[in-house]
N, C-alpha and C positions, 0 to 999 in steps of 0.2 A: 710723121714729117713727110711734106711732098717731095720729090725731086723732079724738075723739067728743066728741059735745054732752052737754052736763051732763044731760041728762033720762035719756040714753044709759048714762053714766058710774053715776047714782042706779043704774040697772037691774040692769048688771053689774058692780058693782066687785068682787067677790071677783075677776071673770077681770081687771080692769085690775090688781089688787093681784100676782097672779101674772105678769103680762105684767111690770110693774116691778123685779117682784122678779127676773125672768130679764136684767133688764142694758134691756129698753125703754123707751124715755120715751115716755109717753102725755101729748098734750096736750088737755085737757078744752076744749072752748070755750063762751061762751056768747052768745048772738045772734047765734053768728057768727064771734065774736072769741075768739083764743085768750085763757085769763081762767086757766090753772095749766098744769101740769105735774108728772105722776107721777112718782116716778125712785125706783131702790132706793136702800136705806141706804148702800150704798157711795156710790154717784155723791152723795150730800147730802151726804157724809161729806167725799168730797173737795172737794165748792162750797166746806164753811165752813171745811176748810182752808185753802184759797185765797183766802178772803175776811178771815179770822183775819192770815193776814202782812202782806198789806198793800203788798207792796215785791214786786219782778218785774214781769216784762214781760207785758202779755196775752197773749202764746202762753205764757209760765209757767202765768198761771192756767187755758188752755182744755186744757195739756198734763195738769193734773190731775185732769180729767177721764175716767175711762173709755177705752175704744176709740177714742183720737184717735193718728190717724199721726205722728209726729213728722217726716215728710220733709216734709209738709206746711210747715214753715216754715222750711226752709233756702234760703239766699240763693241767687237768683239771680247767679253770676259770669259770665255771659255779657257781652259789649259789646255796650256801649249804641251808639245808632245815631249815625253821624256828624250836627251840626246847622250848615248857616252859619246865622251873623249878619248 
């Protein structure tokens, strides 16, 4: 993911609009502070998707996104560690 200051952003946004458009999220800052984020039509596509149901679990709505690994949220069944009380 990119990060450029809004003064930066003004300069070249034709190259941030193609950086989005290849699947990047550029996030603009301003003072300092992230203040947006670029993202192509798909990955917006898929936010208001996700934001439209309503219902599911948060790894629902972060799996609707893009390039995210789905192994990434599969349970842990290992044992857990013995505790006394």
């Amino acid at each position: 993911m990119a990060t450029i200051t809004l003064k930066d952003a003004k300069a070249g946004f034709s190259a941030l609009v193609d950086k989005a458009s290849a699947g990047e999220f550029v996030t603009i800052t301003r003072h300092g502070k992230p203040a947006a984020v670029l993202v192509s039509v798909d990955a917006a596509e898929a936010a208001k998707r996700a934001y439209r149901k309503g219902d599911g679990s948060f790894a629902d709505h972060i799996l609707a996104f893009p390039d995210i690994d789905e192994d990434v949220f599969k349970r842990n069944c290992s044992p857990a560690r013995d505790v006394e009380l």
